[in-house]
ZADO-1210 file (C-alpha; in nm, 4 decimals, padded with zeros to 6 digits):
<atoms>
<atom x="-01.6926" y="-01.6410" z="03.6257" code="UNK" pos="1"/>
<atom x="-01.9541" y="-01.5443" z="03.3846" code="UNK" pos="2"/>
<atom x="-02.3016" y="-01.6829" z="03.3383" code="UNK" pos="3"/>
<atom x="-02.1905" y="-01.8445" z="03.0340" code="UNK" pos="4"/>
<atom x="-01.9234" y="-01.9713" z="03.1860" code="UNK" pos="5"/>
<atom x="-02.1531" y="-02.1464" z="03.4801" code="UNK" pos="6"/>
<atom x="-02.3830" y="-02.2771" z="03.2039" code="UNK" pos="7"/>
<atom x="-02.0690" y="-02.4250" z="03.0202" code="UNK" pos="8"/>
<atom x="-01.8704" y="-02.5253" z="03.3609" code="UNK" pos="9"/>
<atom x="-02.1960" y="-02.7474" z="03.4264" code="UNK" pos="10"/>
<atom x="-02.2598" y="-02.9436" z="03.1510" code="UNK" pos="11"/>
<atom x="-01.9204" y="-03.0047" z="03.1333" code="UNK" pos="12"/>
<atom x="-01.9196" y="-03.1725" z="03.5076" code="UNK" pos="13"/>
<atom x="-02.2508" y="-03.3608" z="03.3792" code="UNK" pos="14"/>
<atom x="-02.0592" y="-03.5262" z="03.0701" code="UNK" pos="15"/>
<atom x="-01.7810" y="-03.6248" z="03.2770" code="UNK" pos="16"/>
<atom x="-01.9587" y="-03.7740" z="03.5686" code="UNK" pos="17"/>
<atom x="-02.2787" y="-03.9760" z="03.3740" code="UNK" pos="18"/>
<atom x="-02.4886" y="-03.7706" z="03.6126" code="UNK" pos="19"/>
<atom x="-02.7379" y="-03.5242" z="03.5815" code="UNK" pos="20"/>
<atom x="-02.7453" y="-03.0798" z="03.7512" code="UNK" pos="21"/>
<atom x="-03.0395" y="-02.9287" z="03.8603" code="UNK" pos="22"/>
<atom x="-03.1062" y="-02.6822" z="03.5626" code="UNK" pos="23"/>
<atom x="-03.3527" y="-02.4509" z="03.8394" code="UNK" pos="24"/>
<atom x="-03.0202" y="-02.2586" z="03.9466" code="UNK" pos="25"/>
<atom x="-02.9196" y="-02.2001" z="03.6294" code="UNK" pos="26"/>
<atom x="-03.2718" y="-02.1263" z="03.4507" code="UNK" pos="27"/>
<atom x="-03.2348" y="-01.7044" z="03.4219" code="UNK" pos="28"/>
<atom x="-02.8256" y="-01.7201" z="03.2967" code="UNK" pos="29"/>
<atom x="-02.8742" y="-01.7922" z="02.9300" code="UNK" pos="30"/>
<atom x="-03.0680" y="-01.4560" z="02.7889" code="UNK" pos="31"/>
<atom x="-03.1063" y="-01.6140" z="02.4308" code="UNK" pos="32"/>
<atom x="-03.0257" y="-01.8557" z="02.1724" code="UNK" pos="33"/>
<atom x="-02.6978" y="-01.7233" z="02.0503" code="UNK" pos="34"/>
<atom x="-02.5562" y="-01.7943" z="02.4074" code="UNK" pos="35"/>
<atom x="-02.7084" y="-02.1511" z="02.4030" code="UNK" pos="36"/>
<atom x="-02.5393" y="-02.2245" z="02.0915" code="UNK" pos="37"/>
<atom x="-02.1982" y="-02.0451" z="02.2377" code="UNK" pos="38"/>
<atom x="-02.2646" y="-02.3321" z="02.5138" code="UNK" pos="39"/>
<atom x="-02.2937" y="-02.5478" z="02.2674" code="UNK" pos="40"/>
<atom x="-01.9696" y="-02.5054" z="02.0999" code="UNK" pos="41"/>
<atom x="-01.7450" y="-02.4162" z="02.3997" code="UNK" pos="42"/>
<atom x="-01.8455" y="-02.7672" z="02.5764" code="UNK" pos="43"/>
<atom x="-01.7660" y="-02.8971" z="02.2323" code="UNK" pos="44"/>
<atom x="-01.4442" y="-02.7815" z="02.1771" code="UNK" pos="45"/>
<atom x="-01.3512" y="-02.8454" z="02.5796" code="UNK" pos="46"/>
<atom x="-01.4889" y="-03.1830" z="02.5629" code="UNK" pos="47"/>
<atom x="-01.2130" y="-03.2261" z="02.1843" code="UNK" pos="48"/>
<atom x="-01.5566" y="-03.3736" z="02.0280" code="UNK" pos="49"/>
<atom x="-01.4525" y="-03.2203" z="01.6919" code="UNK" pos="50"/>
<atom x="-01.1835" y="-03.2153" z="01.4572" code="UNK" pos="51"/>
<atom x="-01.3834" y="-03.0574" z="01.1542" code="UNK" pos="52"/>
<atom x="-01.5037" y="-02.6758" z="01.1576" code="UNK" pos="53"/>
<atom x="-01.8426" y="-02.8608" z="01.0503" code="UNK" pos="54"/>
<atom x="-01.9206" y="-03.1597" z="01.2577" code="UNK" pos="55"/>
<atom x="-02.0637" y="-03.4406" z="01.0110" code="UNK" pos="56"/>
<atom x="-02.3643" y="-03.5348" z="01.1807" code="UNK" pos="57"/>
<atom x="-02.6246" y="-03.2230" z="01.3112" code="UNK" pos="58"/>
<atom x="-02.9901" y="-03.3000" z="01.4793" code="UNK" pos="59"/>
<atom x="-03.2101" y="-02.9743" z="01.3515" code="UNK" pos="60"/>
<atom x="-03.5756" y="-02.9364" z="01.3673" code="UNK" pos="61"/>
<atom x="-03.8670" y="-02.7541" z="01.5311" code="UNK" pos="62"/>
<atom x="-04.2639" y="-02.8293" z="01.6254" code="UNK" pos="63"/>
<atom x="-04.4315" y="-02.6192" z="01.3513" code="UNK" pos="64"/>
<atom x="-04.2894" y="-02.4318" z="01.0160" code="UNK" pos="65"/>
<atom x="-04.3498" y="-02.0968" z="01.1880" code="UNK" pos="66"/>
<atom x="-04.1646" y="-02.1876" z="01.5252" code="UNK" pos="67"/>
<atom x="-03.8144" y="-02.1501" z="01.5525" code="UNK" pos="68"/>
<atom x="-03.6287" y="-02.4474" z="01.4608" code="UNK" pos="69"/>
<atom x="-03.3126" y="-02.5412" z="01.6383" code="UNK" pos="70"/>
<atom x="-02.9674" y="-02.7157" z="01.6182" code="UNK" pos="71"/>
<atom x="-02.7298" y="-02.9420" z="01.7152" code="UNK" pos="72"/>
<atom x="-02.3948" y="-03.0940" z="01.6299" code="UNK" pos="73"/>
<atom x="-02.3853" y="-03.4204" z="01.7415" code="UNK" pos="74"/>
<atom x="-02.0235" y="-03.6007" z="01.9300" code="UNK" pos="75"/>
<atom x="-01.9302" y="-03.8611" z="01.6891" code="UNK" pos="76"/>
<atom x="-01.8317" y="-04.0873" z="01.9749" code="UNK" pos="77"/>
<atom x="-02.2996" y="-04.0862" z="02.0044" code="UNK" pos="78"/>
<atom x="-02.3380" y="-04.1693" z="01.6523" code="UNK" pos="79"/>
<atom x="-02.4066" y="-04.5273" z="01.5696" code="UNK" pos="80"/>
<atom x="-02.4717" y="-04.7704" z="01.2608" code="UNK" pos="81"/>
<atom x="-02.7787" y="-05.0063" z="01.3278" code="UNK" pos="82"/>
<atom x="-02.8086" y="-05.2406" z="01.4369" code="UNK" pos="83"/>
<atom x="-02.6305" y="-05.0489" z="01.7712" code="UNK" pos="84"/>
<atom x="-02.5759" y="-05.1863" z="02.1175" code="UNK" pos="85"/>
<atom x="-02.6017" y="-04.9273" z="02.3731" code="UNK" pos="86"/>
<atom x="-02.7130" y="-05.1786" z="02.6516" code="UNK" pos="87"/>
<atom x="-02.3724" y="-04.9878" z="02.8513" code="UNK" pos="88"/>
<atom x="-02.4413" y="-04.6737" z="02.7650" code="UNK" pos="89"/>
<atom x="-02.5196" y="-04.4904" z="03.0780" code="UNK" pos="90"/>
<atom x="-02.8090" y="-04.2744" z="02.9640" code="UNK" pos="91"/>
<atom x="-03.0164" y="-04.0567" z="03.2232" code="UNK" pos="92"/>
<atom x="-03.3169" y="-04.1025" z="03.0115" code="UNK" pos="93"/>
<atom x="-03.4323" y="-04.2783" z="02.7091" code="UNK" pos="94"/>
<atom x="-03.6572" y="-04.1419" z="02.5011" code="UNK" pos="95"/>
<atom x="-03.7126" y="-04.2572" z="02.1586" code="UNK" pos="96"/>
<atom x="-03.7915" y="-04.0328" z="01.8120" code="UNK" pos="97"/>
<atom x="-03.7957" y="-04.2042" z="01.5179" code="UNK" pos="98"/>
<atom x="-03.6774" y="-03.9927" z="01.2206" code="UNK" pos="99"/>
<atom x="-03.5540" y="-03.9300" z="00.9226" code="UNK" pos="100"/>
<atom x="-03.1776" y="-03.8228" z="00.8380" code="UNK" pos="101"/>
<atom x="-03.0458" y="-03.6772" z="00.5111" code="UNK" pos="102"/>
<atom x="-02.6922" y="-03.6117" z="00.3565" code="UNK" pos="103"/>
<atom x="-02.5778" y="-03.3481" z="00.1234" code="UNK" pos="104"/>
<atom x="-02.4898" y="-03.4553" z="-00.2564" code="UNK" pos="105"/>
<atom x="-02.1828" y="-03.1791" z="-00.2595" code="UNK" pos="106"/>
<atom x="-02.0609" y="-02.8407" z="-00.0092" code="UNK" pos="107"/>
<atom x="-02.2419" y="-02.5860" z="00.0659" code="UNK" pos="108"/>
<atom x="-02.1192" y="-02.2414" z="00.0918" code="UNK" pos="109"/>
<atom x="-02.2553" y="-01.9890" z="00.3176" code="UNK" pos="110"/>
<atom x="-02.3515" y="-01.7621" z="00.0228" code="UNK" pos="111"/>
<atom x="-02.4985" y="-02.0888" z="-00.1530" code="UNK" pos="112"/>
<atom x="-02.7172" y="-02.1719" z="00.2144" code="UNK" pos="113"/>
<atom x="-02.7920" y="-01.7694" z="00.1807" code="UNK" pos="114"/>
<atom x="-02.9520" y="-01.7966" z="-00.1310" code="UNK" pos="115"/>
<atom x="-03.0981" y="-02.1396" z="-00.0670" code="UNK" pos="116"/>
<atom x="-03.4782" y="-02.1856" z="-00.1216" code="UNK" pos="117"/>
<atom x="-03.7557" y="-02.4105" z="00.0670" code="UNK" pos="118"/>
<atom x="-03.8250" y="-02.5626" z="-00.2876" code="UNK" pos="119"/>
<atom x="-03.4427" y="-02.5943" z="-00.4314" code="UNK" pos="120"/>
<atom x="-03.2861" y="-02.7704" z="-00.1069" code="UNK" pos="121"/>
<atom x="-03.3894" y="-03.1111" z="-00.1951" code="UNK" pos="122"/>
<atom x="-03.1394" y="-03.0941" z="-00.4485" code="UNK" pos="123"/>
<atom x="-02.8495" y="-03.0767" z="-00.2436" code="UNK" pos="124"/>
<atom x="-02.9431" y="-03.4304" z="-00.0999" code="UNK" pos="125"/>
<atom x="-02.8132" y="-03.7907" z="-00.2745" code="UNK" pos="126"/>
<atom x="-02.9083" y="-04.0197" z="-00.0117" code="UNK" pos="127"/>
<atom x="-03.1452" y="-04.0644" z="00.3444" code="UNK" pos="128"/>
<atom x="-03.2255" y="-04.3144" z="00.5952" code="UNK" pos="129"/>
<atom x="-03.4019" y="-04.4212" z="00.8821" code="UNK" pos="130"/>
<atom x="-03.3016" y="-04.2248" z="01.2189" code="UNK" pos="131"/>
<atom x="-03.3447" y="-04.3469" z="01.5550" code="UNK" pos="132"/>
<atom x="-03.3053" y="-04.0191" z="01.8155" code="UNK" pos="133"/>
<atom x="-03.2145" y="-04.1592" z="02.1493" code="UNK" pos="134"/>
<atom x="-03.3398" y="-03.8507" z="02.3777" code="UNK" pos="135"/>
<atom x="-03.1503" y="-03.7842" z="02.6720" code="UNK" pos="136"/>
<atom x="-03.0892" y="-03.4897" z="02.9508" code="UNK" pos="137"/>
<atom x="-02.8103" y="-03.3880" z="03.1609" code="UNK" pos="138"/>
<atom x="-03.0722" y="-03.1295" z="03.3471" code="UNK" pos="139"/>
<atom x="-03.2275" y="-03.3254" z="03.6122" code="UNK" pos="140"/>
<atom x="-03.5299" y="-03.1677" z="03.5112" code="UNK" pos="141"/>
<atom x="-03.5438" y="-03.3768" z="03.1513" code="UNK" pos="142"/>
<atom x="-03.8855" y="-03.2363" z="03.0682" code="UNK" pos="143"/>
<atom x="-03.9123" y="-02.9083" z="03.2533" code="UNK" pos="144"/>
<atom x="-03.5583" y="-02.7368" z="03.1963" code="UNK" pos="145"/>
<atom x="-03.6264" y="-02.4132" z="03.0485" code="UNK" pos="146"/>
<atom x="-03.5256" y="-02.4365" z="02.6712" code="UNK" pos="147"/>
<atom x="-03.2459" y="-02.2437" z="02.6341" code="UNK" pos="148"/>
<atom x="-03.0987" y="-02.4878" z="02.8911" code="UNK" pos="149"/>
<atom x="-03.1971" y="-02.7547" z="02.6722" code="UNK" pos="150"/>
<atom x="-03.0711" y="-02.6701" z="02.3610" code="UNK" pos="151"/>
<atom x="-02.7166" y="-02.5657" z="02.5180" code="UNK" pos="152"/>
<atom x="-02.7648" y="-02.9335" z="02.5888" code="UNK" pos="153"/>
<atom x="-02.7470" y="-03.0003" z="02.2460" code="UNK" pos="154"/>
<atom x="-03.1002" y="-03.0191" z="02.2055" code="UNK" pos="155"/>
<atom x="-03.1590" y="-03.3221" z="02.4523" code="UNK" pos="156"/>
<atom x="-02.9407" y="-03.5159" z="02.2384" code="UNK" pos="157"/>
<atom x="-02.8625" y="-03.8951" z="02.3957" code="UNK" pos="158"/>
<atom x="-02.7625" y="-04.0628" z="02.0951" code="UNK" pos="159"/>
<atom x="-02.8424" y="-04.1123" z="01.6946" code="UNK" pos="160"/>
<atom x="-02.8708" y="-04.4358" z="01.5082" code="UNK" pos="161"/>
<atom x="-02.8274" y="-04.4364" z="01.1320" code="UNK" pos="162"/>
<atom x="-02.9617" y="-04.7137" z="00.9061" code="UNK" pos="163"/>
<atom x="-02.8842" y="-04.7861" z="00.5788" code="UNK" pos="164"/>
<atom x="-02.8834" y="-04.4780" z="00.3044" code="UNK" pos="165"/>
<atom x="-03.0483" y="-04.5480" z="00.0004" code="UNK" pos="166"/>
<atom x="-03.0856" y="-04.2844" z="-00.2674" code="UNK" pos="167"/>
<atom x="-03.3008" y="-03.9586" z="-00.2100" code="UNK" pos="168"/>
<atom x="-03.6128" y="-03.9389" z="-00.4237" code="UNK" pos="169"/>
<atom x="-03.9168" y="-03.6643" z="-00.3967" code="UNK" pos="170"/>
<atom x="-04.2402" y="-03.8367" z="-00.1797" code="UNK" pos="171"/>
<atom x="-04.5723" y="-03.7893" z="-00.0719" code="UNK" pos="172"/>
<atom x="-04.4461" y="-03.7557" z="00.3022" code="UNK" pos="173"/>
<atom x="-04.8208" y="-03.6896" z="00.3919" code="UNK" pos="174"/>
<atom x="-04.8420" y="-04.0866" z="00.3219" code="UNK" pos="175"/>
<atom x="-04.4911" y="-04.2106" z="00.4787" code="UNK" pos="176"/>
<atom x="-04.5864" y="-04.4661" z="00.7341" code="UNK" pos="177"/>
<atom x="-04.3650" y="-04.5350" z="01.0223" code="UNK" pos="178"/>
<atom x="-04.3375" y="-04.8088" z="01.2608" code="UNK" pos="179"/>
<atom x="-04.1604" y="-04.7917" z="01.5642" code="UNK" pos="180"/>
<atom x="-04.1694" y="-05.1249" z="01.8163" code="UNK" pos="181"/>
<atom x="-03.9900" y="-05.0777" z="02.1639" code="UNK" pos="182"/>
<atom x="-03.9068" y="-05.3927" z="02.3960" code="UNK" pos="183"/>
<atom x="-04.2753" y="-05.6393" z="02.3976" code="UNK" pos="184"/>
<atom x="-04.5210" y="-05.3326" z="02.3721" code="UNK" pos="185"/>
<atom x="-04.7465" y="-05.3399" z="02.0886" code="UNK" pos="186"/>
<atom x="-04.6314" y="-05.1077" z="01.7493" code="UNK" pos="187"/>
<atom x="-04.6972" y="-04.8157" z="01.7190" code="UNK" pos="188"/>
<atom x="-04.7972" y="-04.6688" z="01.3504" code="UNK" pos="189"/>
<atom x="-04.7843" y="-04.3395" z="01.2185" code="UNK" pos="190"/>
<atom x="-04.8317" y="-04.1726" z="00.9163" code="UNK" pos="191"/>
<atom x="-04.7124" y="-03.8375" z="00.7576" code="UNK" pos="192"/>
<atom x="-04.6802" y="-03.6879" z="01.1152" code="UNK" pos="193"/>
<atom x="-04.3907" y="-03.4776" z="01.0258" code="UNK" pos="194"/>
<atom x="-04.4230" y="-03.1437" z="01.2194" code="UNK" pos="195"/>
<atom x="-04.2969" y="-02.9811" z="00.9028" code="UNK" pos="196"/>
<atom x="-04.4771" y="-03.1746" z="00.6751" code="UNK" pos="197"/>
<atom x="-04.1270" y="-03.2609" z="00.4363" code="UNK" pos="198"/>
<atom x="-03.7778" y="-03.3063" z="00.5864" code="UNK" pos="199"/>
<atom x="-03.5989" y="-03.1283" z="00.3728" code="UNK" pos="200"/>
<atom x="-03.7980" y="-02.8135" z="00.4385" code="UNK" pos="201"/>
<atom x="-03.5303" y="-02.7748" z="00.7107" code="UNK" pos="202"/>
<atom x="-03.2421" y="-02.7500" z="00.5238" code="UNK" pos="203"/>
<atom x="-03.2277" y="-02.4162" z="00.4316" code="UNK" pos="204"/>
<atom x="-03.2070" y="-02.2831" z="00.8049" code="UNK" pos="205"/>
<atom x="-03.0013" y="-02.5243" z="00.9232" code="UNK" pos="206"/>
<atom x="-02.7408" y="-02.5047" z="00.6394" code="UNK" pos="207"/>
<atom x="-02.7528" y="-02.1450" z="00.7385" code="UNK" pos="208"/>
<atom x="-02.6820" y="-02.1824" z="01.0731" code="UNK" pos="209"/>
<atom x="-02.4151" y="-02.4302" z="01.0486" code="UNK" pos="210"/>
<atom x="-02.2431" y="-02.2062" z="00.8067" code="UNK" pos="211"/>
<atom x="-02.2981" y="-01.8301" z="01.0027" code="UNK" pos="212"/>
<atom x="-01.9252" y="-01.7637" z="01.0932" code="UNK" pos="213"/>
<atom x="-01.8181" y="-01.8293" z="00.7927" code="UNK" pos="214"/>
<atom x="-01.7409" y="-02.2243" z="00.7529" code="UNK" pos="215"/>
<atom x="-01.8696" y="-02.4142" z="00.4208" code="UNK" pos="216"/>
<atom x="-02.0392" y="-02.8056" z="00.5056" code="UNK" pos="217"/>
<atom x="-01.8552" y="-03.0729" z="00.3590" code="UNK" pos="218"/>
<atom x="-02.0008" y="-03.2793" z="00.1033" code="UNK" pos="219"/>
<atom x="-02.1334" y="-03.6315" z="00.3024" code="UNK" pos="220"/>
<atom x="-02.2618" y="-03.4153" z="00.5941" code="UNK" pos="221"/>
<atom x="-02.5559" y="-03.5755" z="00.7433" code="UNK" pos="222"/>
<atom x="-02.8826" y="-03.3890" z="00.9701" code="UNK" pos="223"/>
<atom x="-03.1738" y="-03.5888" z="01.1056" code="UNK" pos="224"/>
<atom x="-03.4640" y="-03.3664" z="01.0922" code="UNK" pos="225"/>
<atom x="-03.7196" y="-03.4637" z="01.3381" code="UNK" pos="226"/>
<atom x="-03.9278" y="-03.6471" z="01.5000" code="UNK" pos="227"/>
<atom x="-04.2128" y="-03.8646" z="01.3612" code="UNK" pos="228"/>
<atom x="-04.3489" y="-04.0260" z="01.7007" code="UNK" pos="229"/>
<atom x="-04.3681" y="-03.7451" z="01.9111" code="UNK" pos="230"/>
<atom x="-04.1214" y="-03.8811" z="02.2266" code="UNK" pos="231"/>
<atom x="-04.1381" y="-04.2443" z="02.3240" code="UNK" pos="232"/>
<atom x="-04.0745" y="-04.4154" z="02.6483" code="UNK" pos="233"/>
<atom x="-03.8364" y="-04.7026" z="02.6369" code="UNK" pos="234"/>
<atom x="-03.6198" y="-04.8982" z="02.9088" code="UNK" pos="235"/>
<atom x="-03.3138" y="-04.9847" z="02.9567" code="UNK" pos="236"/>
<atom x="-03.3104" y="-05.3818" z="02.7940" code="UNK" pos="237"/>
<atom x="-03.5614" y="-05.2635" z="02.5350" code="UNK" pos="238"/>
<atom x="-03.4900" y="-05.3284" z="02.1753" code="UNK" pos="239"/>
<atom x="-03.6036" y="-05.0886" z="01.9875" code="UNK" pos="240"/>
<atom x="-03.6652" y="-05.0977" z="01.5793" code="UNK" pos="241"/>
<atom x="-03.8158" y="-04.8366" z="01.3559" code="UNK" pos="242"/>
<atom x="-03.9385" y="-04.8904" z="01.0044" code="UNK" pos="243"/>
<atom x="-04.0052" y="-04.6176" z="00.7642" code="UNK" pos="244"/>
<atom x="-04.2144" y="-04.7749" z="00.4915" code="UNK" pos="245"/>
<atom x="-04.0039" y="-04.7521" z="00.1450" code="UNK" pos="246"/>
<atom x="-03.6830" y="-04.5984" z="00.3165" code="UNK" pos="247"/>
<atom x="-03.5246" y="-04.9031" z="00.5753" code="UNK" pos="248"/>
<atom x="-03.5144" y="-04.9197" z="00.9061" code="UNK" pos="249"/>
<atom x="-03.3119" y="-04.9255" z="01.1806" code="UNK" pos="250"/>
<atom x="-03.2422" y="-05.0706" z="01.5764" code="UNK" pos="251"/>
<atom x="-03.0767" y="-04.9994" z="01.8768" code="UNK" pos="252"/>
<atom x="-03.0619" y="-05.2466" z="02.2067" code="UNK" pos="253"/>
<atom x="-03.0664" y="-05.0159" z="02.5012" code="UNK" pos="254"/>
</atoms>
């Protein structure tokens, strides 16, 4: 058996059983991100999540412009309209990001995402909404697993709400306030924390990844792009509700 094939063998056993792996054994078998995304899509296409080359919803984002961002395609089975009930859900953790999610006006091509510019990638979008990221782990060590680990793990990815969409229009994002409210603890208010600074800056690299063998993205495709909040603690029984000033909001009971 390879070391892809442990890595992939793994997280399989994780899905299927609700139950988190130590990651430690497994830290040194993934030498880059290429294999982590070959995780990705063979516990994908074992675990029949897909029936599109391009999944429809993708998680993609990164801590600074100049870090590397990653990507995810997300199991349509985790992707929920708000107001969501995932009170059953058996999470391992339940971490909270409150986002922002875009979808694409028409296809793209891979030699349209090729040629794709920072400033010209707004225009592929019609529509956004609020996001709510539920952050989970199937490494027992949530925080610690070494990244590669993590983003085989589809980037930590527990579950995604969607609110409504309303149309797309340009914004000072450096003034976007966000509210996010979890169970009885007081809000908590924040205001153009992006870690990219825009949303859509990220379009660009993720189109071209999600198009790199070859595949075009289907018109209606959707990515949430990030966090806003940083990661937020939350319990299971918590209701939790995000409001993005001018955009909607959304809620999920956990």
């Amino acid at each position: 058996m390879s070391d892809q094939d442990t890595v992939v063998r793994a997280l399989l056993g994780a899905w299927r059983d609700n139950s988190p792996i130590e990651a430690a054994p497994l830290a040194a078998l993934l030498p880059d991100a290429d294999a982590a995304y070959a995780v990705q899509e063979r516990v994908a296409a074992e675990s029949g999540w897909f029936d599109r080359a391009v999944p429809q919803h993708w998680k993609s984002g990164g801590p600074t412009r100049e870090a590397v961002l990653t990507h995810a395609p997300l199991p349509p089975r985790r992707v929920w309209q708000s107001p969501a009930d995932a009170s059953r859900e058996p999470f391992n953790l339940r971490l909270i990001e409150a986002e922002v999610a875009l979808r694409l006006a028409r296809e793209v091509t891979p030699a349209q995402a090729a040629a794709l510019s920072h400033e010209d990638a707004a225009g592929l979008v019609d529509a956004m909404c609020v996001s709510i990221e539920v952050v989970d782990s199937r490494w027992r060590e949530s925080r610690t697993a070494p990244a590669l680990l993590k983003l085989a793990d589809l980037q930590s990815h527990g579950a995604l709400v969607l609110g409504a969409f309303r149309p797309f229009e340009a914004r000072d994002w450096s003034r976007q306030e966000c509210v996010v409210r979890i169970g009885d603890a007081e809000p908590r208010r924040f205001q153009g924390t992006h870690s990219l600074g825009d949303p859509a800056w990220l379009l660009p690299i993720w189109l071209r990844h999600a198009t790199r063998k070859g595949a075009t993205v289907p018109q209606g495709t959707v990515v949430t792009t990030g966090t806003w909040c940083g990661m937020l603690e939350a319990q299971k029984g918590d209701l939790v509700r995000v409001e993005f000033e001018g955009i909607g909001e959304a809620q999920v009971q956990l």
